[in-house]
FIVEXLO-432553 format. One record per residue (C-alpha): residue in one letter; x, y, z. Coordinates in nm, 4 decimals, padded with zeros to 6 digits. Example, Ala and Ser with C-alpha at 12.3 -4.5 7.8 and 13.67 -1.06 7.14 Angstrom:
// residues 2
(node 'A',(01.2300,-00.4500,00.7800))
(node 'S',(01.3670,-00.1060,00.7140))
This chain:
// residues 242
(node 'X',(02.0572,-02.5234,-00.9316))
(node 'X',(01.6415,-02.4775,-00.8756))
(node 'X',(01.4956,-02.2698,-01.1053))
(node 'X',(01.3513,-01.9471,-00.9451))
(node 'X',(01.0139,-01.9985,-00.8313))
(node 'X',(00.8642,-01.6483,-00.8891))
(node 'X',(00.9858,-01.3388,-01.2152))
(node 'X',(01.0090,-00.9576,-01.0723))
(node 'X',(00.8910,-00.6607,-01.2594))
(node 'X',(01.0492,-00.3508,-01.1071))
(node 'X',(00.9508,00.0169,-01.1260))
(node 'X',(00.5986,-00.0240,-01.3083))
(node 'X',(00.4233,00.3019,-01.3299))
(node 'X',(00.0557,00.3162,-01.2853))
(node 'X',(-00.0413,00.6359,-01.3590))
(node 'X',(00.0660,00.8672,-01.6790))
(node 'X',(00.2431,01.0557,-01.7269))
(node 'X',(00.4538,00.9219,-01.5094))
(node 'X',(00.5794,01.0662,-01.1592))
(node 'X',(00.8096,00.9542,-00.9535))
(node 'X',(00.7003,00.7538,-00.6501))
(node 'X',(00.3879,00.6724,-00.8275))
(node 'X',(00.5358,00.2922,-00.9376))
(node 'X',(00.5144,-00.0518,-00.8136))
(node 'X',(00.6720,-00.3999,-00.8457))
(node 'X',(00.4615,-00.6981,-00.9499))
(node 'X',(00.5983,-01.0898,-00.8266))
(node 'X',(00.4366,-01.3781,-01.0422))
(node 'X',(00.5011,-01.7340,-00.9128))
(node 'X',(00.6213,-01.9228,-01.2255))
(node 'X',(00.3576,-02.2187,-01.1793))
(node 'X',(00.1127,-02.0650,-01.1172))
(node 'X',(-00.1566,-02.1897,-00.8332))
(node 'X',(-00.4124,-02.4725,-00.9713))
(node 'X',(-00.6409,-02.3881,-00.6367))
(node 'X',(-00.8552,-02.1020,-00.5348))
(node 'X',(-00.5963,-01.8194,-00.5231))
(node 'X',(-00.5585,-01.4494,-00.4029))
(node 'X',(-00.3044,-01.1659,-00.4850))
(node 'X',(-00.1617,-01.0092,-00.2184))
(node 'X',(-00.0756,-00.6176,-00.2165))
(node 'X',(00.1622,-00.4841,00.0298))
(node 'X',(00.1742,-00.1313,00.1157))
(node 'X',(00.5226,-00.0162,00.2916))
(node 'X',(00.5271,00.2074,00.6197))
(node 'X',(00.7734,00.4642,00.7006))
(node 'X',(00.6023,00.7546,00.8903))
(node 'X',(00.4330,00.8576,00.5738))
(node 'X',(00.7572,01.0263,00.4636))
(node 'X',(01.0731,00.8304,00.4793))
(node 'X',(01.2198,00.7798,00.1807))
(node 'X',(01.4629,00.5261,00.2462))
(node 'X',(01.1600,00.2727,00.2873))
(node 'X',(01.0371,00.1397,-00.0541))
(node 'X',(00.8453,-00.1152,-00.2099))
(node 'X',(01.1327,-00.3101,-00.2803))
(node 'X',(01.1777,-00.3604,00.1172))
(node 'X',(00.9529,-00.6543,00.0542))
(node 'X',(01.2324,-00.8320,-00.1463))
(node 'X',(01.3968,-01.0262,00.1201))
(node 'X',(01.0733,-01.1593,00.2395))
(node 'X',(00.9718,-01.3317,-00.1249))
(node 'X',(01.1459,-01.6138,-00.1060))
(node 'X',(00.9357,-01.7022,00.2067))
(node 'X',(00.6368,-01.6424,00.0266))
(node 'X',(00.6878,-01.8410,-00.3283))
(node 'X',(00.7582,-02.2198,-00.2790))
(node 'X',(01.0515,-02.3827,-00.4192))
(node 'X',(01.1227,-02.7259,-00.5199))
(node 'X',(01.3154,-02.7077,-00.1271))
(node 'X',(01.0562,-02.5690,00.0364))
(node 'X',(00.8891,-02.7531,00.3125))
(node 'X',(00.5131,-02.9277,00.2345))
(node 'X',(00.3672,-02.6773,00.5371))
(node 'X',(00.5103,-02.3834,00.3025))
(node 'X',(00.3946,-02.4963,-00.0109))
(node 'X',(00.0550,-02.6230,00.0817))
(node 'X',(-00.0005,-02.2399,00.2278))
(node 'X',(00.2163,-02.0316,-00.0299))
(node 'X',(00.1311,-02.1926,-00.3579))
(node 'X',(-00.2645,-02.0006,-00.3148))
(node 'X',(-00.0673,-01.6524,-00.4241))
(node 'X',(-00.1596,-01.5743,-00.7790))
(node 'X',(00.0843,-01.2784,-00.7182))
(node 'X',(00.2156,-00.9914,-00.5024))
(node 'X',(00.2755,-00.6613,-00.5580))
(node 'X',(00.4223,-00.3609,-00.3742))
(node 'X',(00.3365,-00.0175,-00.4000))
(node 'X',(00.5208,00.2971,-00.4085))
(node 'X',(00.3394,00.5400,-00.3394))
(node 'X',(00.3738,00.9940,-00.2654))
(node 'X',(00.5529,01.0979,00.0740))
(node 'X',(00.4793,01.4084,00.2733))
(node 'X',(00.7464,01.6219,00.3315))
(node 'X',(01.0385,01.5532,00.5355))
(node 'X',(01.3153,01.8697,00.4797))
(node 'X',(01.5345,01.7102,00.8375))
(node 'X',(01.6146,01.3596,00.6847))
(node 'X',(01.9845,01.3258,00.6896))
(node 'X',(02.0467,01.1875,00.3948))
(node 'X',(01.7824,01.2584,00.1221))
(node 'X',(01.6300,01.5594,00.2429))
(node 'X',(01.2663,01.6585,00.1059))
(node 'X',(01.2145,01.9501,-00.1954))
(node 'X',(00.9062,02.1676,-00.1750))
(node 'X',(00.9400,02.1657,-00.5122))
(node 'X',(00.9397,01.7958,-00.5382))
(node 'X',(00.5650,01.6867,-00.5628))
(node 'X',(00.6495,01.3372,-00.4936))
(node 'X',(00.7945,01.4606,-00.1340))
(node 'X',(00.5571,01.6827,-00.0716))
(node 'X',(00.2342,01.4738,-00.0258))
(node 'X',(-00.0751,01.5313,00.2022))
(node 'X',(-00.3942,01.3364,00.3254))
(node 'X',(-00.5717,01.2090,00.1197))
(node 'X',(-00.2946,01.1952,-00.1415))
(node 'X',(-00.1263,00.8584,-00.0408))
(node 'X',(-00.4764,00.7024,-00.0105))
(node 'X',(-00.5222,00.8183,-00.4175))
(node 'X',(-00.2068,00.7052,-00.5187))
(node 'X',(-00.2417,00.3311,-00.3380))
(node 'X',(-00.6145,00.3591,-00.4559))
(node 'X',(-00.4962,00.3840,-00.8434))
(node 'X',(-00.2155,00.1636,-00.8147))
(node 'X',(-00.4871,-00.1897,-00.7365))
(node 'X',(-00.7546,-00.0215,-00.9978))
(node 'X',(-00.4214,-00.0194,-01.2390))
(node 'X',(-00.3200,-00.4033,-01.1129))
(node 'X',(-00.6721,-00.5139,-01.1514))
(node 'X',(-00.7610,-00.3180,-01.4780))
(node 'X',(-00.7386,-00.5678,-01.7823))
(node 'X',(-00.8938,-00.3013,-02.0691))
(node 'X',(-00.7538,-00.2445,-02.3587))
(node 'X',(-00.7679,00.1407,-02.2601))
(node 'X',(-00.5110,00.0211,-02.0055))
(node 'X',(-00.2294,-00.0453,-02.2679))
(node 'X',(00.0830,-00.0279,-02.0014))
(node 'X',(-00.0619,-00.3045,-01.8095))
(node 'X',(-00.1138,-00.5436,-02.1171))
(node 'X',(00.2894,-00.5634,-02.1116))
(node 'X',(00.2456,-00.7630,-01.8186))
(node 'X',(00.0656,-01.0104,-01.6810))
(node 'X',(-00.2479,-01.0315,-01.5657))
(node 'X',(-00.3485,-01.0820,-01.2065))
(node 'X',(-00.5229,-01.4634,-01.2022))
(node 'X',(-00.7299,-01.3963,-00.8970))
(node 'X',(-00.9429,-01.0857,-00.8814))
(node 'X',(-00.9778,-01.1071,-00.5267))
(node 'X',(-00.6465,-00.9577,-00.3210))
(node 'X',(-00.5468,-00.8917,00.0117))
(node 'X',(-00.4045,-00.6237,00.1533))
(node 'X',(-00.0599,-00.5912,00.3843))
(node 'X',(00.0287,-00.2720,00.5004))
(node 'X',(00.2619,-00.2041,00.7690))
(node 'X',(00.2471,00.0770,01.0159))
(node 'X',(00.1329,00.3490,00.8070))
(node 'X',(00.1171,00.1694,00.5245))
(node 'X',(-00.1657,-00.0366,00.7319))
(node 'X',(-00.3601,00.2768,00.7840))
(node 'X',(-00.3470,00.3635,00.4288))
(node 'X',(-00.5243,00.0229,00.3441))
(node 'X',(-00.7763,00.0383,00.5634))
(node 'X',(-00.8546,00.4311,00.4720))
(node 'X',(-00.8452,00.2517,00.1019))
(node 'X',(-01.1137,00.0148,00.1952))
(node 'X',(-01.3466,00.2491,00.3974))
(node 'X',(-01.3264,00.5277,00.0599))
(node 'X',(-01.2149,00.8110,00.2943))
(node 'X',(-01.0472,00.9583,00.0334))
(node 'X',(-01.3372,01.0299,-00.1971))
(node 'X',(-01.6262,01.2643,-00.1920))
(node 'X',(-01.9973,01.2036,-00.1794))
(node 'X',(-02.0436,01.1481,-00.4983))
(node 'X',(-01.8495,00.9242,-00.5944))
(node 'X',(-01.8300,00.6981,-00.3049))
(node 'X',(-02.0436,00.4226,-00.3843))
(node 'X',(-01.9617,00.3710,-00.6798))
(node 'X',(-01.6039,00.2898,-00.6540))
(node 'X',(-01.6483,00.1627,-00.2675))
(node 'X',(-01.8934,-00.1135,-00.4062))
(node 'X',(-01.5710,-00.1964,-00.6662))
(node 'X',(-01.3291,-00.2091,-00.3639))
(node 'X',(-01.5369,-00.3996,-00.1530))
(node 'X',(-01.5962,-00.6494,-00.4536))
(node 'X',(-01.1860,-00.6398,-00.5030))
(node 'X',(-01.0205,-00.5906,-00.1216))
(node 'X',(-01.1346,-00.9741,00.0187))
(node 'X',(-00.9276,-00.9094,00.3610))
(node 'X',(-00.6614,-00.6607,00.5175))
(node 'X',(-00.3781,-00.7479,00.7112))
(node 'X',(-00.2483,-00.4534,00.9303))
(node 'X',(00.1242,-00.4987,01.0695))
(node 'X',(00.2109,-00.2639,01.3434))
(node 'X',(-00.0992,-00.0721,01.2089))
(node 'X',(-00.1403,00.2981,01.3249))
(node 'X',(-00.5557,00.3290,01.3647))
(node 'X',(-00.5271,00.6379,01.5762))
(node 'X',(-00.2458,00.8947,01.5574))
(node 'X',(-00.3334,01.0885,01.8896))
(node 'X',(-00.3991,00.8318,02.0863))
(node 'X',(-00.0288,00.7078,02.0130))
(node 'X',(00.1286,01.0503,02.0799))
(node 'X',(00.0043,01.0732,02.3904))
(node 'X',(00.0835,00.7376,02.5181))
(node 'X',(00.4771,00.7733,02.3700))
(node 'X',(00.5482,01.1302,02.5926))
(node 'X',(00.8956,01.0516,02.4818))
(node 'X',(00.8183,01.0694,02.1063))
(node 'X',(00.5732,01.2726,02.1543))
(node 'X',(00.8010,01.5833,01.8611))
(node 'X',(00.8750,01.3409,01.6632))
(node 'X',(00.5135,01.1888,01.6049))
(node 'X',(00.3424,01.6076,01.5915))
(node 'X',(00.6049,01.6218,01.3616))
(node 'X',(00.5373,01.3476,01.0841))
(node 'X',(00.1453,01.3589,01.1273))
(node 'X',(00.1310,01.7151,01.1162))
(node 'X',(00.3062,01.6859,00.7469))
(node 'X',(00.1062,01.3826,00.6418))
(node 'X',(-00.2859,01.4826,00.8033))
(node 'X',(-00.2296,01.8664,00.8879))
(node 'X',(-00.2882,02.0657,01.1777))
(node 'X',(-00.4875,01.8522,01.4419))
(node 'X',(-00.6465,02.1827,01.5765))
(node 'X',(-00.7830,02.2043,01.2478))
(node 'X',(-00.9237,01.8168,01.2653))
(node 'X',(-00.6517,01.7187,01.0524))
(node 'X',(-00.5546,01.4206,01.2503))
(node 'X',(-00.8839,01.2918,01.2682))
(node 'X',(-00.9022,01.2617,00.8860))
(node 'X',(-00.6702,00.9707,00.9235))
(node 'X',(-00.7514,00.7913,01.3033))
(node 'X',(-00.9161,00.4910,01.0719))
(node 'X',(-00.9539,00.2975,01.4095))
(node 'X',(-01.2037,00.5831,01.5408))
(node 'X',(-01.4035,00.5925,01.2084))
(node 'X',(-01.4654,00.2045,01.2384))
(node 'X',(-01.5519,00.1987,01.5574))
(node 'X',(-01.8116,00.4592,01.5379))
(node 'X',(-01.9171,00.3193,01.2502))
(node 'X',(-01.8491,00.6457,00.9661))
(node 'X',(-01.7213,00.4330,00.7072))
């Protein structure tokens, strides 16, 4: 039997006290890369809301991304640069119809709006990347070799990291600051099934069309109010507001 070629820690929580949803998991190869490496942060879809989509749906996919003493030279050769990975819980809006773990309005981990899942993802990579003694809860683990990371976000969770990367979730005065730190940090993002513009996709799915009001109006608010623009990240790049 191979020894395991990467150690899981499950459930960290990166913000105190603690509250649920606000945790993630942290993957560490066990040799650790000798080259230039990265750290790649993945950031889960699900409509901003379904709770049946977790970090932990990146599980089956880490034995792809860690070589083994079987993998193939092709896999090794372009796996073996990942210092580490790490997945991200983060707050959902609300979502009272799902039929098997209905949403609270007293839960405030179920009951999350704009630009609260940007702050949550936001502290989660200053937590990963934060080494300070201050920052006693991450000294139980290890620390992140590379300082550079990508980020992986699919569907939602791909407009979440680019809204992480342009600082739309902070206010004028403190947006250089911590954008220069991002910009320094996030080296590239990898959007999967990305969402960059929530009315354009209503109104080319007539057939979803309920379903998609629904989930945006809980996650951006009203879009007569300019809620939805708040979070069509494909809009602010092309016009150049971030």
């Amino acid at each position: 039997m191979f020894p395991q070629a990467y150690k899981s820690h499950l459930s960290l929580r990166y913000t105190f006290p603690p509250l649920p949803l606000r945790t993630l998991d942290l993957h560490i190869p066990t040799n650790p890369p000798s080259t230039p490496s990265y750290s790649l942060i993945y950031i889960h879809g699900g409509a901003f809301r379904d709770p049946a989509i977790t970090s932990q749906s990146l599980l089956p996919s880490l034995p792809h991304l860690f070589p083994s003493p079987t993998s193939s030279p092709t896999q090794s050769h372009t796996s073996h640069n990942i210092a580490a990975i790490a997945s991200l819980n983060y707050r959902l809006s609300a979502y009272p119809s799902h039929p098997t773990d209905p949403s609270d309005p007293g839960d405030e981990s179920r009951n999350a709006q704009w630009p609260e899942h940007i702050r949550d993802v936001r502290r989660a990579v200053e937590w990963l990347f934060d080494d300070s003694a201050e920052n006693s809860e991450r000294g139980k683990y290890p620390p992140l070799p590379a300082k550079e990371c990508i980020l992986i976000g699919h569907s939602v969770g791909a407009t979440i990291s680019f809204a992480v990367a342009l600082a739309l979730d902070l206010d004028a005065a403190g947006t250089n600051e911590r954008r220069d730190r991002f910009d320094f940090v996030i080296k590239a993002i990898v959007g999967v099934e990305g969402i960059y513009d929530f009315t354009a996709l209503r109104d080319a799915h007539v057939g979803f069309r309920e379903i998609y009001e629904e989930f945006t109006t809980a996650a951006l608010g009203d879009e007569g109010d300019g809620g939805w623009e708040r979070g069509n990240v494909g809009r602010v790049v092309k016009e150049g507001k971030g």
